[in-house]
C-alpha positions as CSV (number, residue, x, y, z in Angstrom):
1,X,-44.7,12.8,27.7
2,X,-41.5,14.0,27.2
3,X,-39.9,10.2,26.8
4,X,-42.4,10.3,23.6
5,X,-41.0,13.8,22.5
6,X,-37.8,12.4,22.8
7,X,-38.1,9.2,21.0
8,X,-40.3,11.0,18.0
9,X,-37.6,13.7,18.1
10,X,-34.6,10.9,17.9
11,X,-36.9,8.7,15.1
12,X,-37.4,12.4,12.9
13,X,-33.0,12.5,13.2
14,X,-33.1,9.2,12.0
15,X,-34.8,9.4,9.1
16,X,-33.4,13.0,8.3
17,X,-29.9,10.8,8.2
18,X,-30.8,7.8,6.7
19,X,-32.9,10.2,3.1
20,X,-29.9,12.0,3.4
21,X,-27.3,9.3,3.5
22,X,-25.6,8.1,0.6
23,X,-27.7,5.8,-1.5
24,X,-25.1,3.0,-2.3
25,X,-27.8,1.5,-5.3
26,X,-28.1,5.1,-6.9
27,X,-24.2,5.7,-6.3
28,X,-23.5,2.2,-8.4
29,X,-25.9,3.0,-11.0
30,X,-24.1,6.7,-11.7
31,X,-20.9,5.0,-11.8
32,X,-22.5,2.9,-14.2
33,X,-24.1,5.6,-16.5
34,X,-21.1,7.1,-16.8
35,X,-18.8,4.2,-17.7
36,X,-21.1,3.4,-20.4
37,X,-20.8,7.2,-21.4
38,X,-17.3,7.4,-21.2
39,X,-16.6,3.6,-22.8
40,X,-19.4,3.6,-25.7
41,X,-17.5,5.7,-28.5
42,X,-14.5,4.0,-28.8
43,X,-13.4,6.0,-32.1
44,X,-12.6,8.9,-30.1
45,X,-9.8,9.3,-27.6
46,X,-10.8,9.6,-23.7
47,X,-12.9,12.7,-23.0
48,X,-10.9,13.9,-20.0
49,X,-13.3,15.7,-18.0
50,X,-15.3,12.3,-18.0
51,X,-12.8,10.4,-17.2
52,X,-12.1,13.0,-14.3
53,X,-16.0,12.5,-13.2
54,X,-16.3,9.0,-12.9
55,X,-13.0,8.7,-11.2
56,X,-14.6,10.9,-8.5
57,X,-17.7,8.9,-8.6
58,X,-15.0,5.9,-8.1
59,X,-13.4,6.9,-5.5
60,X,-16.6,8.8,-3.6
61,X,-18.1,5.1,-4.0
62,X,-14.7,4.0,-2.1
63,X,-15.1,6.5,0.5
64,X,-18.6,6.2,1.3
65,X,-18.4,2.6,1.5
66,X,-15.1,1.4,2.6
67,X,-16.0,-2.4,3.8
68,X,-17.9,-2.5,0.3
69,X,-16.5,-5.5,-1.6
70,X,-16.8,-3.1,-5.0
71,X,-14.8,-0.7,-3.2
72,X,-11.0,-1.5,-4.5
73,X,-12.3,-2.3,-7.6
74,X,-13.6,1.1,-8.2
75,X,-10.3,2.4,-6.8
76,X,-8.4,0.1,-9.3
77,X,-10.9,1.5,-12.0
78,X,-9.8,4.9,-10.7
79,X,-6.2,4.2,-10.7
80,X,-6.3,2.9,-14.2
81,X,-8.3,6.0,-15.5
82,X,-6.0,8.3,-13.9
83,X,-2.5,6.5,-15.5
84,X,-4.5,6.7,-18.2
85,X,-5.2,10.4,-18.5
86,X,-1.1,11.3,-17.1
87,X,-3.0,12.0,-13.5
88,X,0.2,10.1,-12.6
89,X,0.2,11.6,-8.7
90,X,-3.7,9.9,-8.3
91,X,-3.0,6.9,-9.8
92,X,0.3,6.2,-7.7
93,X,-2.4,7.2,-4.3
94,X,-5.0,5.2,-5.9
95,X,-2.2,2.0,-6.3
96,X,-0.9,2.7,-2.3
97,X,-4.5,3.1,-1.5
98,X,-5.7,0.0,-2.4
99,X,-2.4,-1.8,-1.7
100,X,-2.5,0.0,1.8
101,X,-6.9,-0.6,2.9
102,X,-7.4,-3.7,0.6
103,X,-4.3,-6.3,1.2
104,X,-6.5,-8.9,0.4
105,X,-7.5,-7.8,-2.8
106,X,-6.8,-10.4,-6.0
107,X,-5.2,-7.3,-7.9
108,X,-2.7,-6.2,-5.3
109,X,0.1,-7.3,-7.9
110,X,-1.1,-5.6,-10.6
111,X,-1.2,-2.1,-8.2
112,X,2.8,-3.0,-7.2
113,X,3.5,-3.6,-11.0
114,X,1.7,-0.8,-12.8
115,X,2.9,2.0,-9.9
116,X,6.8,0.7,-11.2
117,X,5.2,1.1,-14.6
118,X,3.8,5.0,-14.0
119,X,7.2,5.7,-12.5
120,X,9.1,5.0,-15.5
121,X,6.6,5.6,-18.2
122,X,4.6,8.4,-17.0
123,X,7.1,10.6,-14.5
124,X,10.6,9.3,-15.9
125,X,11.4,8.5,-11.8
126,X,13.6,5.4,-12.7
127,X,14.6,5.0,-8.7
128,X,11.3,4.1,-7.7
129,X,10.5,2.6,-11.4
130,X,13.5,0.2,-10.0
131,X,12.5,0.0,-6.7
132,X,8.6,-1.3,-7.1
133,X,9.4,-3.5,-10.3
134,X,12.1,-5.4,-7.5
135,X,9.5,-5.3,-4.9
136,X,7.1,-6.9,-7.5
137,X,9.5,-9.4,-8.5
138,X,10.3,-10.3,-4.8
139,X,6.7,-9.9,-3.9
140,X,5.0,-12.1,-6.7
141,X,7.5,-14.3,-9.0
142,X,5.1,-15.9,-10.4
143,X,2.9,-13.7,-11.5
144,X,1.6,-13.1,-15.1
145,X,3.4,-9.7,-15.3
146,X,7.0,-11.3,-14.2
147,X,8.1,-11.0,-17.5
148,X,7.6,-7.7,-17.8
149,X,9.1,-6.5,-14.8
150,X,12.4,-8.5,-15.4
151,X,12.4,-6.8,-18.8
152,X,11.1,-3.3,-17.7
153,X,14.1,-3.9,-15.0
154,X,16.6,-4.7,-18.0
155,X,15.5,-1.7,-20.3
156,X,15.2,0.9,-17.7
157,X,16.3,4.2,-18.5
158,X,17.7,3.2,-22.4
159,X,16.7,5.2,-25.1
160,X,14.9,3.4,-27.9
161,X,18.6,3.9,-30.1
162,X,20.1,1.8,-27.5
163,X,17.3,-1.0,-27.3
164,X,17.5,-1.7,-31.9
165,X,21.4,-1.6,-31.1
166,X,21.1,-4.3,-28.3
167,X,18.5,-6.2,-30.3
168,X,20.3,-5.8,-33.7
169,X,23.3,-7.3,-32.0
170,X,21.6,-9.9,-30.3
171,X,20.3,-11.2,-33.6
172,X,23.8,-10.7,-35.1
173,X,25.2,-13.4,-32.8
174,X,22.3,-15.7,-32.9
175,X,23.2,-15.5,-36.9
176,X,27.1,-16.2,-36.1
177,X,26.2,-19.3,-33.8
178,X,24.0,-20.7,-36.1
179,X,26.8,-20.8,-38.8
C-alpha cells in the first residue's frame, strides 16, 4: 500500500512539473507574436519597450532551452535588437554568449565582427574596437565582412573631417597619375 502511495504521490510531482514547465511551442509562438508586432509598422522607428520584451522572450527561450537548435539564433536576434536600441552592454554579452555556448554556430563571425563594430560605434572603446576587428580578421579572412573590418581598422578613431580630407586627396592623385 504505501509503494502505491508513493508511486501516485511521485506520478502527481510529475505532472505538477511537467503543466508547469516551460512550454517550448507556446514560448516560440510569443516570440513570434511579438516579432510581428514589433516588425509590422515599419514607418515608425523601434518601439523600445518592445524591443526590450521580445529580447527577454529571446533570451528566456535561450535559457530555458539551451541544447535548442533556435537557441543562438534568438540570442543573435537578441544581440542585434539590443545594438540596435544602444543596449550596447547586452549586446556585447549576447555576442560572448553565443560566441562562448554556441561555437559551432554559422554566425560566430558575424558576433566577433559586429562586437568590434558596437565598440567603436556604439561606446567609442577604440582598444577593443581594434582588438576584435584583428581577431576577426585573423579569425575569418575570408569572410563577407573582411572588407569592412580592414576598413573599420583603417578609419578607426578619425573624425569624418579627416576621412573627405583623405578621400579628397586620394582622388587628387588618382587625377595627377592619370594626366
Amino acid at each position: 500500500m504505501k509503494t502505491i502511495h508513493k508511486l501516485s504521490v511521485l506520478f502527481l510531482l510529475a505532472a505538477i512539473v511537467i503543466s508547469c514547465g516551460p512550454s517550448k511551442t507556446g514560448l516560440k509562438d510569443q516570440i513570434n507574436q511579438m516579432e510581428e508586432n514589433l516588425f509590422s509598422d515599419q514607418t515608425k522607428g523601434i518601439d523600445k519597450v518592445k524591443a526590450g520584451k521580445l529580447i527577454d522572450l529571446y533570451i528566456r527561450y535561450g535559457n530555458e532551452f539551451p541544447e535548442d537548435s533556435l537557441s543562438p539564433d534568438y540570442l543573435f536576434r537578441a544581440a542585434d535588437i539590443s545594438m540596435n536600441i544602444f543596449e550596447s552592454g547586452q549586446a556585447i554579452d549576447l555576442y560572448n554568449r553565443i560566441i562562448n555556448n554556441y561555437p559551432d554556430f554559422e554566425k560566430i563571425p558575424q558576433c566577433v565582427f559586429l562586437k568590434a563594430f558596437v565598440y567603436e560605434n556604439n561606446l567609442n572603446d577604440l582598444n577593443n574596437a581594434k582588438r576584435y576587428y584583428t581577431e576577426f580578421l585573423e579569425k575569418y579572412p575570408d569572410d563577407e565582412f573582411a572588407d569592412d573590418a580592414e576598413m573599420s581598422l583603417q578609419n578607426l578613431g578619425k573624425s569624418p573631417e579627416e576621412l573627405i580630407k583623405e578621400f579628397e586627396a586620394k582622388m587628387k592623385a588618382q587625377e595627377e597619375e592619370e594626366n
